[in-house]
N, C-alpha and C positions, 0 to 999 in steps of 0.2 A: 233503782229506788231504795234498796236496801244495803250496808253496809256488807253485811255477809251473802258471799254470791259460791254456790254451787253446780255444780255439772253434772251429769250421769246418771248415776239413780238417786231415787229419792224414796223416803218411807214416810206414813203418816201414822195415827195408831191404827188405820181402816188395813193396815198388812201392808207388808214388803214387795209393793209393788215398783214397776222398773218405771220411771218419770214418762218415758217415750209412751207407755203403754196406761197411761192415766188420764181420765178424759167425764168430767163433770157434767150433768144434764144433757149427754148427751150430743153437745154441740164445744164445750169447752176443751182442748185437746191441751195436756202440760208439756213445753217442751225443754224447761227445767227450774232448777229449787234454786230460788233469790233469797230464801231468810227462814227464820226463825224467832217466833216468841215465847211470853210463857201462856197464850191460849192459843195457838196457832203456828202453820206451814204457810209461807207464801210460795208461790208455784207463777213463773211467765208459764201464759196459755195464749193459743190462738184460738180465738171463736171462728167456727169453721163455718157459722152461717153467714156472719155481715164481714168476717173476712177482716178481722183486726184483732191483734195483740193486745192483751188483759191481763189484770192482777188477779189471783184465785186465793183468795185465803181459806184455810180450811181447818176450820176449827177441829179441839182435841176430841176423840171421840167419850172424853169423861166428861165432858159436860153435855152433852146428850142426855143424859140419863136423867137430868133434872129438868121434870116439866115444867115446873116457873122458870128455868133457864130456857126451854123450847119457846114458851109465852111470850117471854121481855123480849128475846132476840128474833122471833118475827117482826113483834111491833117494831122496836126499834131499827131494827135494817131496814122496812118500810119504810118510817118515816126519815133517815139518812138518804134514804134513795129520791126525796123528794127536794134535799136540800140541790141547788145549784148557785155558783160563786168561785169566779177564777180562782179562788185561794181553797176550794175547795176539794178534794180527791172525789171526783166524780162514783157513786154505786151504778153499777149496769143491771145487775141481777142478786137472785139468792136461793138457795134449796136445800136440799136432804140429800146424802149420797148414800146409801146403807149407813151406816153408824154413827155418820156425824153431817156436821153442816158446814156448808160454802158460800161467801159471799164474792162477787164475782165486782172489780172495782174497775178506775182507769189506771193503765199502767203508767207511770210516770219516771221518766229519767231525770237521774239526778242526785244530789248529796243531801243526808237530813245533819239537821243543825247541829248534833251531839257528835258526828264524826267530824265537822268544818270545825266543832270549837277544840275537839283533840287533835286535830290534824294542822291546825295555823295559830291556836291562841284565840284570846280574844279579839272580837271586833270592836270597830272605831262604833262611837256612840250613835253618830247620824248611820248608819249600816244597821247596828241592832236596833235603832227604833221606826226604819224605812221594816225591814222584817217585822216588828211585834206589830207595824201599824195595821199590813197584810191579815196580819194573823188574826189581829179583834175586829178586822170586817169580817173575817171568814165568821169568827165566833158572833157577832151581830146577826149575821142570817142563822144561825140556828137559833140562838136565844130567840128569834122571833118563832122559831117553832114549837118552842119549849123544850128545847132539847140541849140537854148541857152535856159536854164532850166527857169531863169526870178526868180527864187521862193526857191533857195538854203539856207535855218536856218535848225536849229537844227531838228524841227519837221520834216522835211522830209529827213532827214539822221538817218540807221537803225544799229546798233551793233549787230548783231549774236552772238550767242553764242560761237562759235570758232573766235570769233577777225574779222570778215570779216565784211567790212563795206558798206553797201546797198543805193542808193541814189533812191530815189523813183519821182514819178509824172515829167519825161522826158516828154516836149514838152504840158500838160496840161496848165502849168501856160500862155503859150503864145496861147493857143486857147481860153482863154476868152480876151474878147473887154477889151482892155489897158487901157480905160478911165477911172481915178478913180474915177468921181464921179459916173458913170452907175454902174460901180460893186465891185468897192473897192478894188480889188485885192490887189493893193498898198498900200492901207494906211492900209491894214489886217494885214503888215508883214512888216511895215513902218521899224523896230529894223535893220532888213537884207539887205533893198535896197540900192540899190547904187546910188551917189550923181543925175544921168543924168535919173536914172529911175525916181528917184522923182521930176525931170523935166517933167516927160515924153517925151525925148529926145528917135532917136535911139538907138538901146542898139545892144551891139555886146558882144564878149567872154569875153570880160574885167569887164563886168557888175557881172558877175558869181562868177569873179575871187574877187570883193570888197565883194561878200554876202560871201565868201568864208575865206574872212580876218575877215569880223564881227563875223564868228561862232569859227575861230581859236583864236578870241580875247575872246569869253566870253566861251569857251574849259577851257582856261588857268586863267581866271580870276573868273570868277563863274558868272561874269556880261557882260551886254553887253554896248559899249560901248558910245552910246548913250540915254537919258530916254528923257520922254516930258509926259504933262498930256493928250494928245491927238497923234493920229496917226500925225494929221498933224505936231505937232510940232517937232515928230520926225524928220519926213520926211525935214521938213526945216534944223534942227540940222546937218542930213547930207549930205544938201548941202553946208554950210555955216562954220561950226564948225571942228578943230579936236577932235580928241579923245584925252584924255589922255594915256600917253604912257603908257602901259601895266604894266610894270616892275614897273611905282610908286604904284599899286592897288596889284602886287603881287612879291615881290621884288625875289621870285625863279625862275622867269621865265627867262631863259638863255639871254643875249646881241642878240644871232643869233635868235633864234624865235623872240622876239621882231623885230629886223629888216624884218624878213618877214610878220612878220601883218602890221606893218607900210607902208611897199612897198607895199602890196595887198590894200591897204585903202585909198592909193592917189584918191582926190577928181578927179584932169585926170587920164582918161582912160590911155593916152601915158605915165603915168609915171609909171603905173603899169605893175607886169608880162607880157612880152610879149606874151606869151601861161599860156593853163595850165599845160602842158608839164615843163615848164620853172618852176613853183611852186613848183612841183612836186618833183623836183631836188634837190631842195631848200630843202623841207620839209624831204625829206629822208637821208640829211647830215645833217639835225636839229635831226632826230630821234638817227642816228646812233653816237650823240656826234661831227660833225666834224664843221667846218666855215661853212658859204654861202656865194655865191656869190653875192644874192639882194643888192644892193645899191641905195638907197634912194634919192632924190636928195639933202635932209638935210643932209645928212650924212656925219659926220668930222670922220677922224680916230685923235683920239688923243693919243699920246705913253707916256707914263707914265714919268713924267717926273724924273730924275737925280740929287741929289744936291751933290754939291764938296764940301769938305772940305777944308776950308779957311787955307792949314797949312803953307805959306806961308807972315799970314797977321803978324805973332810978331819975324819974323828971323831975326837972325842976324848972320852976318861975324864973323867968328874968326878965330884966325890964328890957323894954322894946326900941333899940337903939332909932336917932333918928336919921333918915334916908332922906336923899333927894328928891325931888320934884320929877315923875315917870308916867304922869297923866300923858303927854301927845306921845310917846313910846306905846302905852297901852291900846290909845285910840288909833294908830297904823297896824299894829296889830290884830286887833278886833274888826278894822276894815278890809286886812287879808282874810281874816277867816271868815267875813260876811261872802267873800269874792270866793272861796274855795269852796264853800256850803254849797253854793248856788249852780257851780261846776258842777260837783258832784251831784247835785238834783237834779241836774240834767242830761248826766249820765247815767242815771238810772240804781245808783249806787245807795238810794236811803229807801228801796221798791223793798215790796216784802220777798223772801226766796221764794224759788221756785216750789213749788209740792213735791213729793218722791211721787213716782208712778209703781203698781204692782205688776210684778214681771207675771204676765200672764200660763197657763201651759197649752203651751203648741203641740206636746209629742201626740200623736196618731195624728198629726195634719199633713200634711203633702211642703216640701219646700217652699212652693210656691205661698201658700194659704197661709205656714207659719211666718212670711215675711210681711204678709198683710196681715193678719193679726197682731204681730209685734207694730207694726208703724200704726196701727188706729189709737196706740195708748203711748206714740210717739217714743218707741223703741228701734232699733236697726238691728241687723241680723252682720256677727260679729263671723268669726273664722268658720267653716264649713268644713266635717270630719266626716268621711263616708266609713261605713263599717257594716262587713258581714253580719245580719240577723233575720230571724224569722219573720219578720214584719216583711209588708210589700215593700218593694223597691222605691227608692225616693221617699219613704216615710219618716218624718223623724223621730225618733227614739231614744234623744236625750239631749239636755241643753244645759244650759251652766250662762247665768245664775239660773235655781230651779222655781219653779212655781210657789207664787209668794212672796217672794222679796224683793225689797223696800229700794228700786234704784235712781237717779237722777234720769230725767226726761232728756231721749238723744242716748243712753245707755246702749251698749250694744250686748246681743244673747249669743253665745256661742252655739253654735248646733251637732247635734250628729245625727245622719241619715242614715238610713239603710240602703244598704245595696243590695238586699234579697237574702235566701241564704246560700251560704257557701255550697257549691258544689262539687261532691267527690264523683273520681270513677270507680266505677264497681269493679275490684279487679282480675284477672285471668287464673282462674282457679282450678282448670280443667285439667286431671292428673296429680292432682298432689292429694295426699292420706288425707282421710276426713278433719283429725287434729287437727293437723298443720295450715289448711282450709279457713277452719272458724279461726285461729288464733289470726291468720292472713289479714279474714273480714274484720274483725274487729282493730287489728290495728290499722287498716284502709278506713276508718273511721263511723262503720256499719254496726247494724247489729244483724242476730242469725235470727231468724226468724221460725221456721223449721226446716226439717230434715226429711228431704223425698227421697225412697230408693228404688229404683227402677234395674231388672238384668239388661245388663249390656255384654254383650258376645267380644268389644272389642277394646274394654277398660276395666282394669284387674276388680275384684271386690276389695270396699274399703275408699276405693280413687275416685276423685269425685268430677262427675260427667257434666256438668255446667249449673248455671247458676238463676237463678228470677229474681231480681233483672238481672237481663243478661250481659256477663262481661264488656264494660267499655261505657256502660250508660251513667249520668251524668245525674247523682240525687244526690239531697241532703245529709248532713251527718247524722246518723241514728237511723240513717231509714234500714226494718227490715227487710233481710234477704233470706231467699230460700235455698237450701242447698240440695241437688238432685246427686246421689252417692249411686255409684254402683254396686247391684248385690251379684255381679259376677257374672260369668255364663247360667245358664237356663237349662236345664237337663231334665226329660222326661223317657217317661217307659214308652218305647212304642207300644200302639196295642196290636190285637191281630186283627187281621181283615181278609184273612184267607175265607173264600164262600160265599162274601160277601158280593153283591153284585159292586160295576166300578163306580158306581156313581156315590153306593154308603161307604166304599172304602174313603173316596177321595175324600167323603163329606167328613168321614171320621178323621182321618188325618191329616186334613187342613184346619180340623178344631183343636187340636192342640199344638198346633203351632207348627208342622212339617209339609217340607216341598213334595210334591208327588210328581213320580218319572211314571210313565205306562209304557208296558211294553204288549205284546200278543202272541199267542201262540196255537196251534190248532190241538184239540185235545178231544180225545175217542172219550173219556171220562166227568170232563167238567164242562157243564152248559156254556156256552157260548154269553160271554158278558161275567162272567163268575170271574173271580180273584183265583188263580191255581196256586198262588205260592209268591212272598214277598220276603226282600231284604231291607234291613237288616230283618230278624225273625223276632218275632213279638215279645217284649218284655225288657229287650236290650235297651238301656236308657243311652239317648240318645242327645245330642246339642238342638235344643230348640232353633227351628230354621234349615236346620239339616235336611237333606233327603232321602224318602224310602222308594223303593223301586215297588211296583206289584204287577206282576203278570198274570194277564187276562185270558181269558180261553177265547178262541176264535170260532169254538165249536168242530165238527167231525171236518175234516180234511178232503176233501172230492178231488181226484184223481182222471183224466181224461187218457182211456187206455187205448196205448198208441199203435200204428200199424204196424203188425212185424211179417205181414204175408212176402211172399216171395225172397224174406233172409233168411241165412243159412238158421240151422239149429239154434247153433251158438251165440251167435248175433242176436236172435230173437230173446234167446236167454237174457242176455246181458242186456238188452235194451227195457226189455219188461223189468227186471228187476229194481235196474235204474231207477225205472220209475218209480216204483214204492208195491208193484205186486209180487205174490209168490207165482210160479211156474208148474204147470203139469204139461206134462208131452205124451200123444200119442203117436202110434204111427201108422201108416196107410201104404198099401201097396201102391207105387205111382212112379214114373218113369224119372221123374224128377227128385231123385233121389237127393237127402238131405236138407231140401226145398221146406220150410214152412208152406204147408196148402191154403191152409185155414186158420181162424182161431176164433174161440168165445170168450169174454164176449167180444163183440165185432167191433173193428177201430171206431174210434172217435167215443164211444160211449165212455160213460161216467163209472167212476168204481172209488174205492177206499181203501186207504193205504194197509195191505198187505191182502188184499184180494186177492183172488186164485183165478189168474190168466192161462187156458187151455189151448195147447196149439197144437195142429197134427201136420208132421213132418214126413217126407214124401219116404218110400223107400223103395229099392230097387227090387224085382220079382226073385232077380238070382240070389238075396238075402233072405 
């Protein structure tokens, strides 16, 4: 929407904050700087409530400071916010942010009139007055509110893509303090004003209507029609000065648009349009090829003038020689042409013409409807053009000759239909640097919408992990897209969970993101169900997702102590120890020499690992 477009950060005088990280009422998120004026930042924002892309202007925080500036710019943006009219920049909302205020608009794509007129030259005449005509409907609905724009050039009138022309900032120009030298507004846009603003006189509808004649004059001529080395000098220029007529700077520009710039550009207000209704009229019998009605108070008709030929300045008298007898030559004569009269009267040849029929307008009618509308005023439907646009499919959306003109009955109307809008594929953006991503989108015929980052463990940070919508789907051109970046692997500290019983370990470390392994083990010291000890060890940062081990107590270890009677000494040793107890040995006088006899405690019973298993081994008397 604006000429100057920006990326990355952005600053307002509210501080140096980063664009990404800037976010209005709450609900307004900026996702980056489209412009600059001299009261204002404009900021693309997503509204994160209804879920659509907005314009954010955000006024300087110097004019805050001035309470009749706080006063005029509520009313005023209230009652902008009430205007509605396709030719109009739609207001959504308005507020206070700390130190200054925002007006929340509709975002619009597209080129304003002051970059198309540096960028190609001037337009063809029917062009600029199909545009001025747009413009003085827009300026019709507010004059009905009473609310005059003040601030009508090139820069704040917007072209669409499909011809539809946008007038932007209703009722702002008149909520800053008028006085030019507090805040300039005037002498900023001195080219545009009208003779009684650069007074600072009241200004009424008529004011809108001369900034409206200055932008249809330098439409048509590539200039505007007054320069000066300073605002002021403008500003005096026009009060003081005319313009020169149009048509000596651009000799195509038709007799009838020149007379409407000139009648819009009268230094009085009373001599100009009486509405802009009344312009309006004007300007669409200027598009359509026909007169106007504007009359100027200069205005002479002059009719071309007629020279006679002098063929009476060297006659003379003479006498009248005498001739033959040519009466029955006459009377055969006079009887063919009674005989030829009478033909032709009956061929239809002395009938009065036909009437012209007005070519009606078909476009928003369906194919069908516009061929039955053109045949009821006995028209036919000429060559048929289908062409990508926003309109539904099979609509028409333009025809030749256009509405209003004057054709013979049986004429035939060129058409052009719609075939919907063009559709792009969103394209495969997954892995390539964020840069290289938006510049992709935008040339795949998108716009970026914002920017999601999510950690992903298996796409570097910076690379971008997929797209809404998603790669391959089938939208229009302009529609935003969201970009999903990755911010890299995921790293956290483990915590600890030693002590913990398993159920708060697990709970804890599946809340920050990590796998849990269990293992068990039986332990004389940590209750049974307790965490004894976990890897990694607490603190070490860790890849989210990863795994930590933690070993659980099984509690005390029970031991079933096994029979060692009737093995030797050593045996017995080796078998009890095996097990997990310690050994004490006695010994007893018995025949059975080296024999375990006995032992406590007695097989099969229960014990803990390193118990003390007593066994008394036999020995011989002669020892």
């Amino acid at each position: 929407m604006y000429a100057a477009r920006t990326t990355g950060n952005g600053a307002t005088d509210k501080g140096e904050a980063r664009v990404e990280e800037m976010v209005f009422g709450r609900r307004y998120r900026v996702t980056e700087k489209i412009g600059s004026g001299g009261m204002a930042d404009v900021y693309k924002a997503v509204d994160e409530v209804l879920g659509r892309t907005v314009a954010v202007k955000v006024m300087y925080s110097r004019y805050a400071a001035d309470p009749d500036f706080v006063a005029r710019f509520r009313q005023e943006a209230q009652a902008a916010a009430n205007l509605s009219h396709p030719s109009i920049v739609n207001i959504y909302d308005w507020g206070q942010d700390n130190s200054t205020y925002y007006i929340v608009m509709e975002y619009v794509r597209g080129t304003d009139l002051k970059s198309l007129i540096q960028q190609r030259g001037p337009v063809t005449a029917e062009k600029a007055a199909e545009y001025g005509a747009q413009v003085a409907a827009a300026l019709s609905v507010a004059h009905g509110y009473d609310i005059i724009h003040r601030d009508i050039k090139p820069h704040n009138i917007v072209l669409t893509p499909d011809g539809t022309v946008k007038v932007m900032d209703f009722g702002i120009a008149r909520a800053v303090n008028t006085n030019m030298t507090q805040t300039g507004s005037v002498l900023g846009t001195a080219h545009y004003v009208s003779p009684e603003q650069a007074q600072g006189r009241t200004l009424g509808p008529a004011s809108d209507l001369y900034s409206l004649g200055v932008v249809l004059y330098e439409l048509t001529t590539g200039r505007v029609p007054f320069e000066g080395d300073t605002p002021v000098a403008v500003a005096l220029k026009q009060v003081n000065e005319d313009p020169v007529p149009p048509r000596q700077v651009n000799p195509d520009i038709p007799p009838a648009m020149e007379t409407v710039i000139m009648r819009a550009m009268q230094k009085d207000p009373a001599a100009r349009y009486s509405s802009a209704e009344e312009i309006r009229r004007d300007l669409t019998r200027v598009a359509s090829g026909r007169m106007v009605e504007a009359v100027t108070p200069d205005d002479t008709t002059v009719m071309p003038a007629v020279e006679r030929e002098e063929r009476l300045r060297s006659a003379r008298v003479r006498p009248v020689p005498q001739r033959p007898r040519v009466w029955p030559w006459v009377v055969a004569i006079l009887a063919l042409l009674a005989v030829a009269l009478v033909a032709a009267w009956q061929l239809g040849l002395f009938e009065p013409p036909t009437p012209m029929v007005v070519v009606p307008d078909v476009t928003g009618l369906s194919l069908a409807d516009a061929t039955e509308a053109l045949a009821a005023v006995e028209l036919t439907v000429g060559q048929v053009e289908e062409r990508f646009a926003e309109e539904d499919s099979g609509t028409v959306i333009a025809q030749a000759p256009e509405q209003g003109r004057e054709v013979d009955p049986g004429s035939s109307v060129d058409l052009v239909v719609s075939k919907g809008e063009e559709l792009f594929t969103v394209p495969d953006l997954a892995g390539m640097p964020e840069s290289d991503a938006i510049r992709a989108l935008r040339d795949a015929g998108f716009e970026l919408d914002t920017i999601d980052r999510e950690y992903n463990s298996q796409i570097a940070e910076g690379l971008v992990i997929s797209t809404s919508p998603a790669a391959g789907g089938m939208f229009p051109s302009g529609t935003p897209v969201t970009l999903i970046v990755s911010r890299g692997t995921e790293l956290k500290r483990v915590p600890s969970v030693v002590g913990r019983t398993q159920a708060e370990a697990d709970s804890t470390l599946k809340g920050e993101g990590f796998a849990v392994k269990v293992t068990e083990e039986f332990s004389d010291t940590v209750a049974q169900g307790t965490v004894i000890r976990q890897s990694p060890e607490a603190g070490v940062s860790l890849e989210v997702g990863a795994e930590v081990t933690i070993v659980v107590s099984k509690g005390e270890e029970s031991i079933e102590v096994p029979n060692v009677i009737d093995q030797t000494e050593e045996e017995a040793v080796t078998t009890l120890e095996e097990a997990g107890f310690d050994v004490r040995i006695n010994y007893q006088v018995s025949p059975d020499d080296g024999v375990v006899l006995t032992q406590d405690p007695v097989p099969g019973a229960s014990g803990k690992r390193g118990d003390t298993v007593t066994i008394w081994v036999g020995r011989s008397p002669s020892d």
